[in-house]
C-alpha positions in Angstrom: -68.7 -49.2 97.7 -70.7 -47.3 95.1 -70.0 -47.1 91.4 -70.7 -44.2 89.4 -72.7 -46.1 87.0 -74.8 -48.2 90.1 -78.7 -46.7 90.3 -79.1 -43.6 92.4 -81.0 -43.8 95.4 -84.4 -42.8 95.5 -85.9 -39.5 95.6 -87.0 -38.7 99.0 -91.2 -38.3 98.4 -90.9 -40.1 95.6 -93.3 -42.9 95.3 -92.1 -43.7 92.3 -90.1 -47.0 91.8 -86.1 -46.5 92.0 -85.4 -48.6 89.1 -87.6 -47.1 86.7 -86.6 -43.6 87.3 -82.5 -44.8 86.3 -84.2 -46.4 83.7 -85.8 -43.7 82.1 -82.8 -41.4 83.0 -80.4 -43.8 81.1 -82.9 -43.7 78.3 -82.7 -40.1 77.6 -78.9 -40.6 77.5 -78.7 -43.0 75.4 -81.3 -41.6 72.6 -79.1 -38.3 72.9 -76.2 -39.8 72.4 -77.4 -42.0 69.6 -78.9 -38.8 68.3 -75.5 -36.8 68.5 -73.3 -39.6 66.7 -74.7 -39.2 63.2 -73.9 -35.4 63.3 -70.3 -35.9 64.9 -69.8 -38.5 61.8 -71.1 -36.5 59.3 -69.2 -33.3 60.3 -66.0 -35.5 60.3 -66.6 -37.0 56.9 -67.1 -33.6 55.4 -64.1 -32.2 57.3 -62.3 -35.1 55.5 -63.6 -34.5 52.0 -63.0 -30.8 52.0 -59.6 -31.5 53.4 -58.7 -34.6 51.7 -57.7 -36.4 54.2 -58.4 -40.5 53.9 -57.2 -42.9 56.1 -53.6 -42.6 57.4 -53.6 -38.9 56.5 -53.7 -36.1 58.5 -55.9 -33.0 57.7 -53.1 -30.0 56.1 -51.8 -27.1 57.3 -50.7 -24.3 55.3 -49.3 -25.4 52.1 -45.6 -25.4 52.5 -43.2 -23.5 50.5 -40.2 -24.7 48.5 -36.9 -23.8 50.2 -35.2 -23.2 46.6 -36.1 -23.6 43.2 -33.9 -25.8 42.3 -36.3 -29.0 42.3 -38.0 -26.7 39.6 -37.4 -26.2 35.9 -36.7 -22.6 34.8 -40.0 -23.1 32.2 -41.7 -24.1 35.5 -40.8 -21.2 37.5 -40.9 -18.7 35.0 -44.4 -20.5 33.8 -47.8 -18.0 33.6 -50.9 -19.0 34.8 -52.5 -20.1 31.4 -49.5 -21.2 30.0 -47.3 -24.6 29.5 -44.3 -25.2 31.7 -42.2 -23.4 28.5 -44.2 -20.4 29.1 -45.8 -21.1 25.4 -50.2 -20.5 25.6 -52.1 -23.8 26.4 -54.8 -24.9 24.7 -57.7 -26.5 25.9 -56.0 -30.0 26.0 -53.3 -28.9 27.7 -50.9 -28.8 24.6 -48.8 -26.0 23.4 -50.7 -23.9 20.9 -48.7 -23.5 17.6 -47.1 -20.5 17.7 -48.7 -18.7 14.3 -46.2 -18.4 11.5 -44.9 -14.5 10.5 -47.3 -13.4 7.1 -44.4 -13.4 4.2 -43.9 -9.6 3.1 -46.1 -8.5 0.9 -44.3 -6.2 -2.3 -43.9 -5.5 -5.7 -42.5 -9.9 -6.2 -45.4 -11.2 -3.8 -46.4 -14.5 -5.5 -43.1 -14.3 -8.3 -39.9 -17.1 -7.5 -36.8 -16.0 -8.4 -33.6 -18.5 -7.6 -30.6 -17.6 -7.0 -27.2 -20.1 -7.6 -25.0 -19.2 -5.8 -21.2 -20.0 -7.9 -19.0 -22.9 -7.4 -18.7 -24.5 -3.7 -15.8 -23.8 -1.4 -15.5 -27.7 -1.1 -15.4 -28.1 -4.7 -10.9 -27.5 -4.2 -11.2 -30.6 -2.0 -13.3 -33.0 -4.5 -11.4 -32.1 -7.8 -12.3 -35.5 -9.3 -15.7 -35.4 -8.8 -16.5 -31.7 -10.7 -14.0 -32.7 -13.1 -16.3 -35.2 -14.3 -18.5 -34.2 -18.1 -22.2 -33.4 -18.4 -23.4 -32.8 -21.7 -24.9 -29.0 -21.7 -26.5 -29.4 -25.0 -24.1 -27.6 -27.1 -21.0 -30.0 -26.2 -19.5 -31.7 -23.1 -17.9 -29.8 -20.4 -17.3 -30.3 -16.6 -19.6 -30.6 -13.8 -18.6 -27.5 -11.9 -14.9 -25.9 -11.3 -13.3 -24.5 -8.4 -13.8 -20.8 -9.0 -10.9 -18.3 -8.5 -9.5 -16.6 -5.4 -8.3 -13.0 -4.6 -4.0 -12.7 -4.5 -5.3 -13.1 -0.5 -6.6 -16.2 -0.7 -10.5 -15.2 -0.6 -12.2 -17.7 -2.6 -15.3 -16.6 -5.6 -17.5 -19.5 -3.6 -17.1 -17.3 -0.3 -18.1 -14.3 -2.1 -20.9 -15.4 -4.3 -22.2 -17.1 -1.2 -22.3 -14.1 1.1 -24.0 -11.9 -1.7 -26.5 -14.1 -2.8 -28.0 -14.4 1.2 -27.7 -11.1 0.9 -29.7 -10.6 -2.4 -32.4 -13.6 -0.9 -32.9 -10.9 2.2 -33.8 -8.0 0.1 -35.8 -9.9 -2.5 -37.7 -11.8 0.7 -38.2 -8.3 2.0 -40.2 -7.6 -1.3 -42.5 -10.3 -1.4 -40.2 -12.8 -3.3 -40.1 -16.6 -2.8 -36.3 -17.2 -3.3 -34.9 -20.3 -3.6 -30.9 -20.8 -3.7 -29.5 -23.8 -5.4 -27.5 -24.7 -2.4 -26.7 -23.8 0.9 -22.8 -22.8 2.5 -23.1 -26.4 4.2 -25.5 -28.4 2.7 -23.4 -30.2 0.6 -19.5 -30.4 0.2 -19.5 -30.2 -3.7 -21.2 -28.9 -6.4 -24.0 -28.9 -7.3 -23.4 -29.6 -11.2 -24.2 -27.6 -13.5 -26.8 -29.2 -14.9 -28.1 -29.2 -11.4 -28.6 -26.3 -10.9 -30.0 -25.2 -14.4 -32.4 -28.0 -13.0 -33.4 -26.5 -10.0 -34.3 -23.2 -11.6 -36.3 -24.9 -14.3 -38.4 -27.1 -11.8 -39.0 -23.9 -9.7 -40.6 -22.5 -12.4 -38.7 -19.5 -11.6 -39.9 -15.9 -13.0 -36.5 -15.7 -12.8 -33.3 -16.9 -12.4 -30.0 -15.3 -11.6 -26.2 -16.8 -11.0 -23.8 -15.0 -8.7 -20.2 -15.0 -10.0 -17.0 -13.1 -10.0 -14.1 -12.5 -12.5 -10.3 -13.9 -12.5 -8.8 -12.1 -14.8 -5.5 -10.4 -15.0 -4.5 -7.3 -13.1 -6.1 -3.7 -14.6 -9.0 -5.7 -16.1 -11.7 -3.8 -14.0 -15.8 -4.0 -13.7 -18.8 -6.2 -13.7 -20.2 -7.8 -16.9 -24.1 -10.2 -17.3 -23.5 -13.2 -19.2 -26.8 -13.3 -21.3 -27.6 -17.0 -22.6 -27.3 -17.0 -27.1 -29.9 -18.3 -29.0 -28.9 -21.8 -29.0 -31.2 -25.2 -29.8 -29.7 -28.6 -29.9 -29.7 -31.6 -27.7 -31.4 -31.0 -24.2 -30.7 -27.1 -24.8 -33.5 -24.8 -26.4 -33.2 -21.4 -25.3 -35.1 -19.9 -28.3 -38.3 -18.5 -25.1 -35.7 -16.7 -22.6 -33.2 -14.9 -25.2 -35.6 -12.0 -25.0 -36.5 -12.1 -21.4 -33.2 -12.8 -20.5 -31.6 -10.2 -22.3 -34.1 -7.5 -20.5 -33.6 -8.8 -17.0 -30.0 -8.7 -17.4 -30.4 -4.7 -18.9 -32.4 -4.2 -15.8 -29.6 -5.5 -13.6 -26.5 -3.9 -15.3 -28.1 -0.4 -14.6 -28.8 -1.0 -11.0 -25.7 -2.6 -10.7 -23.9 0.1 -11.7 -26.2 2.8 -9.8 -26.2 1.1 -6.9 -22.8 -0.1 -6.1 -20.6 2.3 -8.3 -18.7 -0.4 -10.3 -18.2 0.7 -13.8 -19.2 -1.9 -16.7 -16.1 -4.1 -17.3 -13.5 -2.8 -20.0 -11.9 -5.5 -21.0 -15.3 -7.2 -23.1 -18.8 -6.6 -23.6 -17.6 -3.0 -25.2 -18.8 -0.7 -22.4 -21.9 -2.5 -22.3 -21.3 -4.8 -19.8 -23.6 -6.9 -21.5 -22.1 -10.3 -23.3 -23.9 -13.7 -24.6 -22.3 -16.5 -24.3 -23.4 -20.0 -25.8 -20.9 -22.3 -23.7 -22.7 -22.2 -20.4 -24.4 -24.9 -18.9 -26.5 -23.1 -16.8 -27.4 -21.4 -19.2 -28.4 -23.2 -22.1 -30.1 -26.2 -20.1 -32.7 -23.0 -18.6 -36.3 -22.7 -19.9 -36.8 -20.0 -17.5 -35.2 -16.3 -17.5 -31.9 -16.5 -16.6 -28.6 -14.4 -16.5 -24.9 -14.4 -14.9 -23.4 -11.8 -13.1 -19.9 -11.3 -13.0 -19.6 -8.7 -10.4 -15.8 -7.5 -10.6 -12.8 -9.4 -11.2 -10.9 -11.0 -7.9 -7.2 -10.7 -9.5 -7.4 -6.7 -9.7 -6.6 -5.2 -6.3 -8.8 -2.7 -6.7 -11.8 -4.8 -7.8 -10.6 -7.5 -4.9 -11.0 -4.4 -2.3 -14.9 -3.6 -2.9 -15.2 -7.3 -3.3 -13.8 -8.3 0.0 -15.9 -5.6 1.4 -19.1 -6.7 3.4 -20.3 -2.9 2.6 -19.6 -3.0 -0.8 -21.3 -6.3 -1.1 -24.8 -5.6 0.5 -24.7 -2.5 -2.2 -23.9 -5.4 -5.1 -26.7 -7.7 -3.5 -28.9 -4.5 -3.4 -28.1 -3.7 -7.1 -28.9 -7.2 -8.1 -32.1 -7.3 -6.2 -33.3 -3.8 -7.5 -32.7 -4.7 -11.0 -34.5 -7.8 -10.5 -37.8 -5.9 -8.9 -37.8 -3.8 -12.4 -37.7 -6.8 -14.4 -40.2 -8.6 -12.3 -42.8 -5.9 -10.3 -42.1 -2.7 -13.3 
Protein backbone atom coordinates (compact mmCIF):
# COMPACT_ATOMS: atom_id res chain seq x y z
CA UNK A 1 0.00 0.00 0.00
CA UNK A 2 1.14 3.52 -0.89
CA UNK A 3 0.89 6.65 1.30
CA UNK A 4 0.37 9.88 0.02
CA UNK A 5 3.35 11.23 1.70
CA UNK A 6 5.74 7.86 0.55
CA UNK A 7 8.38 9.14 -2.45
CA UNK A 8 6.95 9.09 -5.99
CA UNK A 9 8.39 6.84 -8.28
CA UNK A 10 10.85 7.77 -10.67
CA UNK A 11 10.50 9.73 -13.73
CA UNK A 12 10.66 7.49 -16.65
CA UNK A 13 14.21 8.88 -18.58
CA UNK A 14 15.14 10.20 -15.66
CA UNK A 15 18.56 9.39 -14.70
CA UNK A 16 18.37 11.35 -11.94
CA UNK A 17 18.22 9.67 -8.35
CA UNK A 18 14.50 9.08 -6.93
CA UNK A 19 15.27 10.23 -3.60
CA UNK A 20 16.77 13.40 -4.40
CA UNK A 21 14.20 14.62 -6.77
CA UNK A 22 11.33 14.19 -3.44
CA UNK A 23 13.86 15.77 -1.70
CA UNK A 24 14.14 18.73 -3.52
CA UNK A 25 10.37 18.67 -4.18
CA UNK A 26 9.72 18.67 -0.37
CA UNK A 27 12.16 21.44 -0.12
CA UNK A 28 10.36 23.87 -2.14
CA UNK A 29 7.31 23.12 -0.04
CA UNK A 30 8.61 23.54 2.90
CA UNK A 31 10.56 27.04 2.15
CA UNK A 32 6.97 28.17 0.73
CA UNK A 33 5.22 27.34 3.44
CA UNK A 34 7.73 28.75 5.92
CA UNK A 35 7.66 31.75 3.64
CA UNK A 36 3.76 31.99 3.73
CA UNK A 37 3.37 31.69 7.74
CA UNK A 38 4.85 35.06 8.66
CA UNK A 39 2.35 36.86 6.27
CA UNK A 40 -0.69 34.69 7.51
CA UNK A 41 0.47 35.81 11.23
CA UNK A 42 0.95 39.13 10.47
CA UNK A 43 -2.33 39.74 8.58
CA UNK A 44 -4.02 38.01 11.68
CA UNK A 45 -2.36 40.22 14.23
CA UNK A 46 -3.43 43.31 12.45
CA UNK A 47 -6.97 41.92 11.84
CA UNK A 48 -6.89 41.59 15.68
CA UNK A 49 -5.55 45.09 16.51
CA UNK A 50 -7.87 46.91 14.16
CA UNK A 51 -10.62 44.81 15.54
CA UNK A 52 -9.75 44.44 19.08
CA UNK A 53 -10.06 41.25 19.46
CA UNK A 54 -7.43 39.46 22.10
CA UNK A 55 -7.59 36.18 23.27
CA UNK A 56 -11.05 34.69 24.04
CA UNK A 57 -12.74 37.35 21.86
CA UNK A 58 -14.17 37.19 18.82
CA UNK A 59 -13.68 39.85 15.98
CA UNK A 60 -17.33 42.27 16.03
CA UNK A 61 -20.05 42.57 14.06
CA UNK A 62 -22.11 45.58 13.63
CA UNK A 63 -22.38 47.45 16.78
CA UNK A 64 -25.60 46.53 18.29
CA UNK A 65 -28.28 48.69 19.14
CA UNK A 66 -30.06 49.30 22.47
CA UNK A 67 -33.60 47.83 22.48
CA UNK A 68 -34.90 50.84 24.75
CA UNK A 69 -33.47 53.58 26.44
CA UNK A 70 -34.29 52.83 29.50
CA UNK A 71 -30.56 51.58 30.65
CA UNK A 72 -29.92 55.31 29.70
CA UNK A 73 -30.21 58.58 31.57
CA UNK A 74 -32.39 61.20 29.99
CA UNK A 75 -28.87 63.69 30.19
CA UNK A 76 -27.38 60.67 28.31
CA UNK A 77 -29.84 60.41 25.57
CA UNK A 78 -30.59 63.81 25.12
CA UNK A 79 -26.52 64.48 25.40
CA UNK A 80 -24.76 66.48 22.20
CA UNK A 81 -21.82 65.48 20.75
CA UNK A 82 -19.40 68.02 22.55
CA UNK A 83 -21.26 68.07 25.53
CA UNK A 84 -21.47 66.38 29.25
CA UNK A 85 -24.08 63.70 29.91
CA UNK A 86 -26.42 67.01 31.32
CA UNK A 87 -26.19 68.45 27.93
CA UNK A 88 -23.93 71.35 29.69
CA UNK A 89 -20.42 72.24 27.07
CA UNK A 90 -17.32 70.19 28.03
CA UNK A 91 -14.18 71.43 28.49
CA UNK A 92 -11.08 70.10 27.58
CA UNK A 93 -10.95 67.91 30.81
CA UNK A 94 -13.99 66.59 30.39
CA UNK A 95 -15.76 68.82 33.10
CA UNK A 96 -18.78 70.95 32.80
CA UNK A 97 -17.79 74.46 31.71
CA UNK A 98 -19.29 77.15 34.14
CA UNK A 99 -22.13 78.34 32.70
CA UNK A 100 -21.19 82.38 32.51
CA UNK A 101 -23.07 84.44 35.00
CA UNK A 102 -25.98 87.11 33.46
CA UNK A 103 -24.00 90.97 33.35
CA UNK A 104 -26.11 92.92 36.19
CA UNK A 105 -28.24 95.75 34.44
CA UNK A 106 -26.53 98.51 33.76
CA UNK A 107 -28.80 102.11 34.71
CA UNK A 108 -29.02 105.21 36.23
CA UNK A 109 -28.10 103.11 40.17
CA UNK A 110 -25.28 100.92 38.47
CA UNK A 111 -22.59 100.74 41.33
CA UNK A 112 -25.18 102.67 44.14
CA UNK A 113 -26.67 99.98 47.21
CA UNK A 114 -29.76 100.80 48.40
CA UNK A 115 -31.51 98.36 51.20
CA UNK A 116 -34.66 97.79 51.66
CA UNK A 117 -36.31 96.41 55.32
CA UNK A 118 -38.90 94.99 54.75
CA UNK A 119 -41.48 95.71 58.23
CA UNK A 120 -42.09 93.39 61.06
CA UNK A 121 -42.02 89.48 60.31
CA UNK A 122 -45.17 87.43 60.01
CA UNK A 123 -43.62 85.02 62.73
CA UNK A 124 -43.09 87.81 64.92
CA UNK A 125 -47.28 86.94 66.36
CA UNK A 126 -45.86 83.53 67.28
CA UNK A 127 -42.60 84.72 69.24
CA UNK A 128 -44.22 87.63 71.33
CA UNK A 129 -41.59 87.22 74.08
CA UNK A 130 -38.74 87.50 72.07
CA UNK A 131 -39.55 91.14 70.14
CA UNK A 132 -40.96 92.26 73.32
CA UNK A 133 -37.61 92.30 74.67
CA UNK A 134 -35.68 96.35 74.89
CA UNK A 135 -32.84 97.63 72.79
CA UNK A 136 -31.67 100.88 73.62
CA UNK A 137 -32.10 103.14 70.22
CA UNK A 138 -30.16 105.99 71.48
CA UNK A 139 -32.84 108.25 72.44
CA UNK A 140 -34.43 105.69 75.15
CA UNK A 141 -35.35 101.95 75.41
CA UNK A 142 -38.02 100.51 73.34
CA UNK A 143 -38.80 96.92 71.95
CA UNK A 144 -37.02 94.80 69.55
CA UNK A 145 -39.60 94.65 66.88
CA UNK A 146 -43.70 94.47 67.14
CA UNK A 147 -46.13 92.47 65.39
CA UNK A 148 -47.40 94.95 62.84
CA UNK A 149 -51.13 95.46 62.17
CA UNK A 150 -53.66 93.48 59.98
CA UNK A 151 -56.48 94.54 57.64
CA UNK A 152 -60.33 93.82 59.36
CA UNK A 153 -59.62 90.51 56.87
CA UNK A 154 -56.93 89.30 58.55
CA UNK A 155 -54.02 90.32 55.98
CA UNK A 156 -51.11 90.99 57.95
CA UNK A 157 -48.57 94.64 57.38
CA UNK A 158 -45.55 91.76 57.30
CA UNK A 159 -47.34 90.14 54.22
CA UNK A 160 -47.72 93.32 52.56
CA UNK A 161 -44.42 95.02 53.22
CA UNK A 162 -42.89 91.81 52.22
CA UNK A 163 -44.57 91.49 48.74
CA UNK A 164 -43.80 95.26 47.92
CA UNK A 165 -40.35 95.43 48.88
CA UNK A 166 -39.49 92.22 46.27
CA UNK A 167 -41.28 94.12 44.20
CA UNK A 168 -39.39 97.43 44.71
CA UNK A 169 -35.71 95.08 44.71
CA UNK A 170 -37.02 93.97 40.99
CA UNK A 171 -37.36 97.42 39.66
CA UNK A 172 -34.41 98.90 41.41
CA UNK A 173 -32.26 95.57 40.15
CA UNK A 174 -33.60 96.43 36.74
CA UNK A 175 -31.78 99.85 37.12
CA UNK A 176 -28.54 98.85 38.00
CA UNK A 177 -29.10 98.79 41.82
CA UNK A 178 -27.41 96.32 44.23
CA UNK A 179 -30.34 95.81 46.67
CA UNK A 180 -30.02 94.29 49.72
CA UNK A 181 -33.24 93.38 52.01
CA UNK A 182 -32.79 92.94 55.68
CA UNK A 183 -34.49 89.68 55.64
CA UNK A 184 -36.08 87.25 53.65
CA UNK A 185 -40.16 85.87 53.92
CA UNK A 186 -38.31 82.54 55.33
CA UNK A 187 -35.16 83.20 56.47
CA UNK A 188 -35.78 83.66 59.84
CA UNK A 189 -39.05 83.20 61.96
CA UNK A 190 -38.60 86.57 63.92
CA UNK A 191 -37.38 89.77 63.70
CA UNK A 192 -34.85 90.97 62.83
CA UNK A 193 -34.54 93.78 65.68
CA UNK A 194 -34.49 96.86 65.18
CA UNK A 195 -31.27 97.63 65.82
CA UNK A 196 -30.59 94.93 63.31
CA UNK A 197 -31.63 96.11 60.75
CA UNK A 198 -30.48 99.88 61.25
CA UNK A 199 -27.23 97.65 61.34
CA UNK A 200 -27.53 96.10 58.24
CA UNK A 201 -28.15 99.30 56.32
CA UNK A 202 -25.17 100.94 57.98
CA UNK A 203 -22.62 98.08 57.25
CA UNK A 204 -23.91 98.07 53.59
CA UNK A 205 -22.84 101.36 53.26
CA UNK A 206 -26.06 101.95 51.59
CA UNK A 207 -26.52 105.20 49.32
CA UNK A 208 -29.68 104.57 50.64
CA UNK A 209 -31.91 103.11 52.76
CA UNK A 210 -35.65 102.74 52.83
CA UNK A 211 -38.32 100.79 55.27
CA UNK A 212 -41.52 99.48 53.94
CA UNK A 213 -44.48 99.90 56.32
CA UNK A 214 -48.14 100.45 56.47
CA UNK A 215 -50.70 102.30 58.72
CA UNK A 216 -53.25 101.01 61.51
CA UNK A 217 -55.09 103.57 62.19
CA UNK A 218 -58.82 104.14 62.67
CA UNK A 219 -61.41 103.98 59.99
CA UNK A 220 -61.58 107.32 57.45
CA UNK A 221 -57.81 108.07 58.31
CA UNK A 222 -56.73 107.73 54.61
CA UNK A 223 -53.15 108.06 52.62
CA UNK A 224 -49.42 107.39 52.79
CA UNK A 225 -47.05 109.49 54.94
CA UNK A 226 -42.49 109.23 55.01
CA UNK A 227 -41.33 109.09 58.41
CA UNK A 228 -38.13 111.35 58.01
CA UNK A 229 -35.47 110.62 60.98
CA UNK A 230 -35.16 114.35 63.52
CA UNK A 231 -31.98 115.72 64.21
CA UNK A 232 -31.24 113.70 67.16
CA UNK A 233 -27.45 112.91 68.84
CA UNK A 234 -27.16 110.99 72.08
CA UNK A 235 -25.94 107.57 72.93
CA UNK A 236 -25.21 105.26 69.87
CA UNK A 237 -27.60 107.69 67.83
CA UNK A 238 -26.11 110.65 65.70
CA UNK A 239 -28.17 111.53 62.90
CA UNK A 240 -26.81 115.08 62.57
CA UNK A 241 -25.11 113.70 58.31
CA UNK A 242 -28.55 112.12 56.97
CA UNK A 243 -31.23 114.82 58.23
CA UNK A 244 -30.56 116.56 55.02
CA UNK A 245 -30.28 113.65 52.76
CA UNK A 246 -32.88 111.95 54.30
CA UNK A 247 -35.28 114.57 54.20
CA UNK A 248 -34.66 114.92 50.14
CA UNK A 249 -34.93 111.22 49.47
CA UNK A 250 -38.01 111.08 51.21
CA UNK A 251 -39.41 114.42 49.02
CA UNK A 252 -38.33 112.42 46.11
CA UNK A 253 -40.45 109.51 47.13
CA UNK A 254 -43.70 111.22 48.37
CA UNK A 255 -44.02 112.75 44.82
CA UNK A 256 -43.62 109.57 42.96
CA UNK A 257 -45.56 107.98 45.38
CA UNK A 258 -48.30 109.87 44.85
CA UNK A 259 -47.80 110.11 40.87
CA UNK A 260 -47.43 106.72 40.56
CA UNK A 261 -49.90 104.93 42.58
CA UNK A 262 -52.63 107.68 43.02
CA UNK A 263 -52.77 107.59 46.96
CA UNK A 264 -53.26 111.02 48.28
CA UNK A 265 -50.79 112.19 51.16
CA UNK A 266 -52.31 111.07 54.53
CA UNK A 267 -54.89 113.60 56.27
CA UNK A 268 -54.80 112.71 59.45
CA UNK A 269 -50.78 114.18 60.11
CA UNK A 270 -47.96 115.41 58.33
CA UNK A 271 -50.55 118.51 57.25
CA UNK A 272 -50.90 117.52 53.53
CA UNK A 273 -47.38 117.00 53.29
CA UNK A 274 -47.10 113.66 53.88
CA UNK A 275 -43.91 114.37 55.21
CA UNK A 276 -43.34 113.77 59.21
CA UNK A 277 -40.00 113.44 61.42
CA UNK A 278 -40.11 111.46 64.07
CA UNK A 279 -37.23 111.05 66.72
CA UNK A 280 -38.58 107.66 68.51
CA UNK A 281 -37.52 105.28 65.80
CA UNK A 282 -34.98 102.90 66.08
CA UNK A 283 -34.27 102.36 62.72
CA UNK A 284 -33.95 105.48 62.32
CA UNK A 285 -31.86 107.11 64.71
CA UNK A 286 -29.18 104.17 64.92
CA UNK A 287 -28.69 104.94 60.70
CA UNK A 288 -25.54 106.80 59.44
CA UNK A 289 -26.74 106.26 56.06
CA UNK A 290 -29.89 107.94 54.22
CA UNK A 291 -32.81 106.55 55.38
CA UNK A 292 -36.66 107.01 55.45
CA UNK A 293 -40.02 105.10 56.29
CA UNK A 294 -42.80 104.77 54.20
CA UNK A 295 -46.13 104.32 55.39
CA UNK A 296 -48.01 103.48 52.36
CA UNK A 297 -51.81 103.65 53.45
CA UNK A 298 -53.42 102.71 56.47
CA UNK A 299 -54.77 98.71 56.75
CA UNK A 300 -57.87 99.66 59.08
CA UNK A 301 -59.62 101.86 56.35
CA UNK A 302 -61.46 99.78 53.84
CA UNK A 303 -60.74 101.72 51.27
CA UNK A 304 -56.96 102.08 51.94
CA UNK A 305 -57.13 98.00 52.82
CA UNK A 306 -58.53 97.52 49.08
CA UNK A 307 -55.52 99.13 47.01
CA UNK A 308 -53.39 97.56 49.64
CA UNK A 309 -54.50 94.07 49.29
CA UNK A 310 -54.22 94.66 45.68
CA UNK A 311 -51.19 92.93 43.80
CA UNK A 312 -51.87 95.73 41.02
CA UNK A 313 -51.94 98.46 43.28
CA UNK A 314 -48.86 97.21 44.95
CA UNK A 315 -46.36 96.84 41.97
CA UNK A 316 -47.58 100.69 41.23
CA UNK A 317 -46.56 101.50 45.20
CA UNK A 318 -43.17 99.39 44.59
CA UNK A 319 -42.83 101.37 41.29
CA UNK A 320 -43.43 104.75 43.17
CA UNK A 321 -40.96 103.87 45.71
CA UNK A 322 -38.32 102.74 43.32
CA UNK A 323 -38.85 105.91 40.99
CA UNK A 324 -38.41 108.22 43.76
CA UNK A 325 -35.48 106.44 44.81
CA UNK A 326 -33.69 106.72 41.09
CA UNK A 327 -34.29 110.70 41.49
CA UNK A 328 -32.60 110.80 44.71
CA UNK A 329 -29.86 108.52 43.70
CA UNK A 330 -29.19 108.75 39.45
CA UNK A 331 -30.99 112.80 39.14
Amino acid sequence: MRYDDSPPPPESGSSANPDRHWFTRRSTLVVGVAALAPACLAGWVLTQALSGAGPGKTLPGPAPQPASHSALSPGQRDAKPGSTPSGSPSTEAGTPAAAPAPAPAKGPLTGKTVVVDPGHNTGNFKHTDEIDKQVDIGTNRKECDTTGTTTNSGYMEAEFTMDVSKRLRTALEAQGAKVVLTHEADDRAWGPCITERARIGNEANADAVVSVHADGVSAGNRGFHIILPAMVKSGAADTAKIVGPSRELGERIAGNFARTTGSAPANYLGGGTGLVVRDDLGGLNLSTRPKVFIECGNMRDAKDAAQLTSPDWRQKAAQGIADGIVGFLGG
